[in-house]
N, C-alpha and C positions, 0 to 999 in steps of 0.2 A: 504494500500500500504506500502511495505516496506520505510525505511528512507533510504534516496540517502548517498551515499558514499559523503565523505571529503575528502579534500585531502593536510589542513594548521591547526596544534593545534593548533598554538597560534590564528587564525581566528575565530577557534572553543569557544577556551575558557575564550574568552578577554573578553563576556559581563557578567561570572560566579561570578567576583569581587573577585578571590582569595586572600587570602591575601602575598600567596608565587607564583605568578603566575610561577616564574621557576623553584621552587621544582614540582608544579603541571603539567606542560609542562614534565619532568624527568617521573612525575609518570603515565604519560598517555601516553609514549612512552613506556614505560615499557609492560604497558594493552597491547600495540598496537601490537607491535613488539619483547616482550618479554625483558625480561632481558639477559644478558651476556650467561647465562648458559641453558636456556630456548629456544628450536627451536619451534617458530609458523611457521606454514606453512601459505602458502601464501593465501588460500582459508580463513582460521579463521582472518586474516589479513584484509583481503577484508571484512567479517562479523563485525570486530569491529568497522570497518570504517562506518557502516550503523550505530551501535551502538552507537558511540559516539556524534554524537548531542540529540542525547535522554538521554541520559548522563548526557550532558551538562546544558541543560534546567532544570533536574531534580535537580542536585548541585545551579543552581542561586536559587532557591527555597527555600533554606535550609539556617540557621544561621549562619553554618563554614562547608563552604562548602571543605575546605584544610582538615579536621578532616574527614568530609564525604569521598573525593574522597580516602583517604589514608586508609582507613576502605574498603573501595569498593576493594581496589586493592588486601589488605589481605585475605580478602575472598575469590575472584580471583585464588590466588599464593594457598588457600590452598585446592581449590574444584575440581581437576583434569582437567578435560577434557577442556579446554579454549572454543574451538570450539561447544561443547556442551552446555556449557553455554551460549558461547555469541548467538547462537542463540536459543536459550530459550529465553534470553534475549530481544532480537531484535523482537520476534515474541509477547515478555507480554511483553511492556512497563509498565506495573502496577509494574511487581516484580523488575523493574529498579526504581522505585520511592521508594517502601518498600525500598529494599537494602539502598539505597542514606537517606532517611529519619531515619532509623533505624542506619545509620553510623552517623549522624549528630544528634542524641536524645542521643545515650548511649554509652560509650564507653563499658558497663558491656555487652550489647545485641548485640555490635558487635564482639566481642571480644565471647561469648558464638558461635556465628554463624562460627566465624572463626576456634574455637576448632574443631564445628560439624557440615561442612557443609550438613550433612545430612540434619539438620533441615528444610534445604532450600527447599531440595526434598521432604518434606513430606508437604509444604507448596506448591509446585508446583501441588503432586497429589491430591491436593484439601483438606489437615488437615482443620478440622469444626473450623475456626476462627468463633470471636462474640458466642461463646456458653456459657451459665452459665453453668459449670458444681457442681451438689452439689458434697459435699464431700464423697459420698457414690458412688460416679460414680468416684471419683478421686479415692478411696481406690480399690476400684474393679479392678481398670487400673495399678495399682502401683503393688498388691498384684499377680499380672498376668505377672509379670515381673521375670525371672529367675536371680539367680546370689547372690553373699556376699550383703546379705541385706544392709549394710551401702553405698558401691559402688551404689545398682541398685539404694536405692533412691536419691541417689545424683543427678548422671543422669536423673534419670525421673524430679525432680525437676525443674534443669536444664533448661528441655525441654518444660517442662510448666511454666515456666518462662518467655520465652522467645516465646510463643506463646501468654503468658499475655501482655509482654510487645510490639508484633509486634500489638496487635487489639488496644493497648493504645496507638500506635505511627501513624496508621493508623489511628487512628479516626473513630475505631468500636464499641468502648464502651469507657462513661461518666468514670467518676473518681470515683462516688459510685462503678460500677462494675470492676474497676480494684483493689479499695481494697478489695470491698468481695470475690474477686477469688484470691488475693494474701491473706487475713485472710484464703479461705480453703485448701489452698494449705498449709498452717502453719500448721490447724487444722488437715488435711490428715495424714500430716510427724511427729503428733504426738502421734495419733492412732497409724500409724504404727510401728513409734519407741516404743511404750508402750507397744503394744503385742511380738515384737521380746525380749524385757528385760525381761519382765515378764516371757517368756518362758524359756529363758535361764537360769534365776536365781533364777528358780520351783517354781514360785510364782504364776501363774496363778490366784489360786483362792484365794487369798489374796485381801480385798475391798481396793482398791486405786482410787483416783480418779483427775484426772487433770483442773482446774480449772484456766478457761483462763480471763487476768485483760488486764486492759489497750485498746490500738485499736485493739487488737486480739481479746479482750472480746464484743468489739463492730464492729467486724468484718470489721473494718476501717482499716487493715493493709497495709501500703505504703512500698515502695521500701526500701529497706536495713533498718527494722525496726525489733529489738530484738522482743522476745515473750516473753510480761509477764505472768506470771502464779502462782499460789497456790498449792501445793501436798496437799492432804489429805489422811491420811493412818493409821491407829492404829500401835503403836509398833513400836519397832527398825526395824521390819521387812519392813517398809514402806521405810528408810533410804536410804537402797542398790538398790528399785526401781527407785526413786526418781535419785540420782545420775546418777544411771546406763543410765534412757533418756538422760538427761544433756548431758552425753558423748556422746551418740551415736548420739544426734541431733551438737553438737558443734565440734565434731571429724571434724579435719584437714584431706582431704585424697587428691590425684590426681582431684578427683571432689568437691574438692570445701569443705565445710560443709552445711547442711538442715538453721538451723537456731540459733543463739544463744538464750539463755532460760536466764528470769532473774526474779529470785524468792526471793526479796527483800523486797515484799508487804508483806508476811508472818509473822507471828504472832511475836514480837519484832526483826523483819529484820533478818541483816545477824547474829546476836547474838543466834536467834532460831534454833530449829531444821527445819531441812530443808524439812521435812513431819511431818506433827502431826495430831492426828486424829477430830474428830466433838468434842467432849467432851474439850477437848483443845480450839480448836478457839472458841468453845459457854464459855469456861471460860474467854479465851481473851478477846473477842470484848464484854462479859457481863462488865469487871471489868476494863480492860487497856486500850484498845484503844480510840485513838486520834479519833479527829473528823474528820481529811484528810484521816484514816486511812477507816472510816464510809464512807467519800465520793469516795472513790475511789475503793470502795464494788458495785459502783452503777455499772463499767463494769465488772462484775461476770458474767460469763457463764461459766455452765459444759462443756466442752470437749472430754474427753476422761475419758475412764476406768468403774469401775462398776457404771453401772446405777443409781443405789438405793440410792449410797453414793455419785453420783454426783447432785441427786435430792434431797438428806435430808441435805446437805450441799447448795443449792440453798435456800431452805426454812431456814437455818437459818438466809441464807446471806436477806432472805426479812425480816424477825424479828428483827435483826440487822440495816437494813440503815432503815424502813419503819416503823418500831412497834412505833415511835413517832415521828411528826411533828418537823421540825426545828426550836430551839428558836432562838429570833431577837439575841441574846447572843451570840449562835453560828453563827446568820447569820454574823454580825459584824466579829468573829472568820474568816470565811471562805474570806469575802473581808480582811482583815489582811494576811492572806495566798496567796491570790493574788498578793497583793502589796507588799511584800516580792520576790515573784517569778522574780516578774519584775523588781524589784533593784537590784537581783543579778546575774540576766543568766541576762540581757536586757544590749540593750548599747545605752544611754540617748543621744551619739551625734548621734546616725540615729536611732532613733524608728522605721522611716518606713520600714529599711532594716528586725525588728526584727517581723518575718510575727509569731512567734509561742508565744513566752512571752512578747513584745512589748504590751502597751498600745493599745486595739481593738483588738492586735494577734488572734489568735485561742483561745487562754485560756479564753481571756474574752466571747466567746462562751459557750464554756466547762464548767466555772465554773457559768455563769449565768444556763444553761440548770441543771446540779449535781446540784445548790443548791435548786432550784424550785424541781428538783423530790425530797430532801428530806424533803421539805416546805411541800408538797402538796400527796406524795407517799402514805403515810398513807391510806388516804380516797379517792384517785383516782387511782386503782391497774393498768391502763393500763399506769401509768406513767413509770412502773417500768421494763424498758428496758435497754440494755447496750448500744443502738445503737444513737448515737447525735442527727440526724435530725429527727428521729423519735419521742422520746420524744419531741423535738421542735413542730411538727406537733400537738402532743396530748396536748403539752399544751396550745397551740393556738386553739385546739378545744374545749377546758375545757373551754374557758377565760381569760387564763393566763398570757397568752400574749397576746397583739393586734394584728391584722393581720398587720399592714404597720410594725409591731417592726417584728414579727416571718419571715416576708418577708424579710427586711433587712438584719436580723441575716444570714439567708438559704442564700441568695444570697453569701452576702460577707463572710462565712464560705466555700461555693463552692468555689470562687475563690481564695479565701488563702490554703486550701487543694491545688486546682490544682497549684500554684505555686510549694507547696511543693513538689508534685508530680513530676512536671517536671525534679524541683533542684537533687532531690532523684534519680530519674531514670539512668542519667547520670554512676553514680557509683554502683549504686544501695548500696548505704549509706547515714547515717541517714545525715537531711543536716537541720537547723531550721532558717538560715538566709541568706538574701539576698547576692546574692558575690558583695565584695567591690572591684574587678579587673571589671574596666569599658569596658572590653572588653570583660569576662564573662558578665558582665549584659546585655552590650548589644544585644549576644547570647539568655538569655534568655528571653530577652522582646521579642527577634522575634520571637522564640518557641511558647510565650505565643500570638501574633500574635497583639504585637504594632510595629510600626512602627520604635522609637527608644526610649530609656534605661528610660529617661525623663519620658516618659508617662505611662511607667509600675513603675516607683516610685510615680508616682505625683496620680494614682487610688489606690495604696496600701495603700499611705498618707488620703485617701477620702474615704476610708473603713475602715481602722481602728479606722479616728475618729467617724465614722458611728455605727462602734461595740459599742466603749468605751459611746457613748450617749447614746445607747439603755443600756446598762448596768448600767451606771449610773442611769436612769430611774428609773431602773427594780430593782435592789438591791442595788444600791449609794456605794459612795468608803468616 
């Protein structure tokens, strides 16, 4: 049955707990009856009026439901036909919850929706939300696209962006599958920027090859998160490749840029060249490099470019972190590199807030998992993955860990991720600690679905000291 007409906002929307109830009363007159310059008819009028207690209900729901409804109304002002929508609307209350939830999680996914209200229409005719797609089904889609290659892929970006982030606002898909579909949507955009430069810059058959580090390399990519990477390329001729991606993935346009690239892990930083070939890095990593330098070889994956040389560059990077077991020498080294991290990114008066380098953070995950693969990688080859919980899993099957430790680790590494996650999504920027504006936290303890600010500090408190024990166990500080 349809929802009955209204006929008092402020009745409507007194149990929504806005926090400007008479900006919000303004902006729901506006839905209603249009703004100043805006003629609704009386018929679309009558339809918003069924509308708006399903509205209603949908904002008490939500965190800042004033940020929701103010996102709801732009969308609104920029999708034409009022009368069209609102019954749309009226007849899928579901795409009134998405809208309203999606206004209340991101301001970047609402704000994307409002550039192109299309998106909404392609969500309407049924676009396949919850799908994995690999990146060979993303490339095929993107490469099908007409137009100045930097524009289309902007837009296509975009668009699968924000189809990533409606299934991760709905609650279609876990937090592993929102980074492996934000890692291939990375991975897609830089196949495809690789072949448009190479093209251009007649280098086609030139061996290059792109080599992704970090949570790209372990296809853990979260919201507003740079792409690390390695060039590999023989000759100066490698140089103009190299660059050339750079630009066209970080190029400022109308839509936006793909993704920034940072190629800093390279063979003596930013002092190196910015491509160098196999002979090179197998001179490197035989004679110079650091042991962080070893460990952080562990997220290496090929990505794009020639095959051969993205394969005989994987094999060096296993001969490299794997050709020898880790001394207790370096183990001690790498807990030293820990507790560095955390004295200098960490803030010792709220540990809890610091969910990434804080004491239990994520890193004490990270770095207990990297130093067991390079403990144990040697003589157990399925250790030797880029991807966190995986290796967690293998090394729990090996022995390596106990199962109550690998289950603690899993667990409270999920739920430190999905903070992250939430905090990120927002801007879709990098974000590594808790907001110390009590009125933000308390937004996002409801996100994460406590009750209030308190009890999502006080389980962050109870897992991190949960990491830091198992850690300590496991490799001691």
């Amino acid at each position: 049955a349809a929802p009955a007409a209204v006929a008092s906002v402020p009745d409507v929307i007194r149990p929504v707990g806005f926090g400007d109830p008479v900006a919000a009363e303004k902006v729901i007159e506006n839905l209603w009856h249009g703004p100043g310059f805006v003629h609704v008819s009386g018929r679309t009028q009558e339809i918003f009026s069924r509308l708006l207690p399903v509205l209603a209900r949908e904002l008490q729901k939500v965190a800042d439901p004033d940020a929701a409804l103010t996102r709801f109304e732009k969308f609104v002002s920029g999708y034409g036909s009022r009368g069209l929508l609102y019954e749309i609307l009226t007849r899928n209350p579901k795409l009134v919850e998405m809208l309203v939830r999606v206004g209340d999680a991101s301001r970047f996914l609402a704000e994307t929706l409002a550039k192109r209200p299309e998106l909404f229409d392609e969500v309407c005719r049924g676009v396949t939300l919850n799908e994995s797609k690999p990146v060979a089904a993303m490339l095929a889609e993107l490469e099908e696209e007409t137009g100045e290659p930097a524009i289309v892929a902007r837009e296509w970006k975009r668009a699968e962006m924000f189809r990533i982030g409606v299934e991760d606002v709905m609650g279609l898909v876990d937090g592993e599958q929102v980074q492996q579909q934000i890692s291939r949507l990375g991975e897609t955009c830089v196949r495809f920027g690789l072949a448009r430069v190479q093209r251009e810059l007649k280098r086609v058959k030139l061996p290059f090859a792109v080599i992704a580090m970090g949570k790209i390399g372990g296809q853990e990519l979260g919201y507003g998160a740079d792409l690390d990477v390695l060039f590999v390329g023989e000759g100066e001729a490698a140089i103009p490749v190299a660059t050339g991606l750079i630009r066209f993935m970080e190029q400022q346009t109308a839509a936006g840029m793909l993704f920034k690239m940072d190629a800093r892990l390279r063979p003596d930083g930013e002092k190196g060249p910015l491509a160098a070939g196999l002979a090179a890095h197998r001179e490197y990593y035989g004679k110079r490099a650091l042991l962080w330098e070893r460990q952080a070889l562990t997220k290496a994956r090929y990505v794009a470019g020639t095959p051969q040389l993205g394969e005989a560059f994987m094999g060096l990077v296993h001969e490299v972190v794997y050709g020898r077991s880790l001394t207790d020498e370096e183990l001690t080294e790498i807990r030293r590199m820990r507790q560095r991290i955390e004295r200098e990114r960490g803030d010792p008066r709220r540990p809890e807030g610091e969910f990434k380098t804080g004491p239990g953070g994520l890193l004490d995950v990270e770095f207990l998992v990297q130093a067991l693969q390079l403990r144990h990688g040697q003589a157990h080859r399925q250790l030797r993955t880029a991807h966190t919980l995986a290796a967690l899993n293998r090394l729990t099957a090996l022995g390596v860990l106990e199962d109550g430790q690998s289950y603690l680790l899993r667990r409270n590494y999920l739920f430190l991720r999905k903070v992250e996650l939430v905090l990120r999504r927002d801007e879709d920027a990098s974000v590594s600690a808790l907001p110390a504006d009590e009125s933000r936290l308390k937004c996002l303890a409801k996100r994460l679905g406590f009750s209030h600010s308190e009890a999502l500090l006080e389980t962050c408190r109870r897992v991190m000291q949960s990491n830091r024990a198992v850690y300590e166990s496991v490799i001691g500080l």
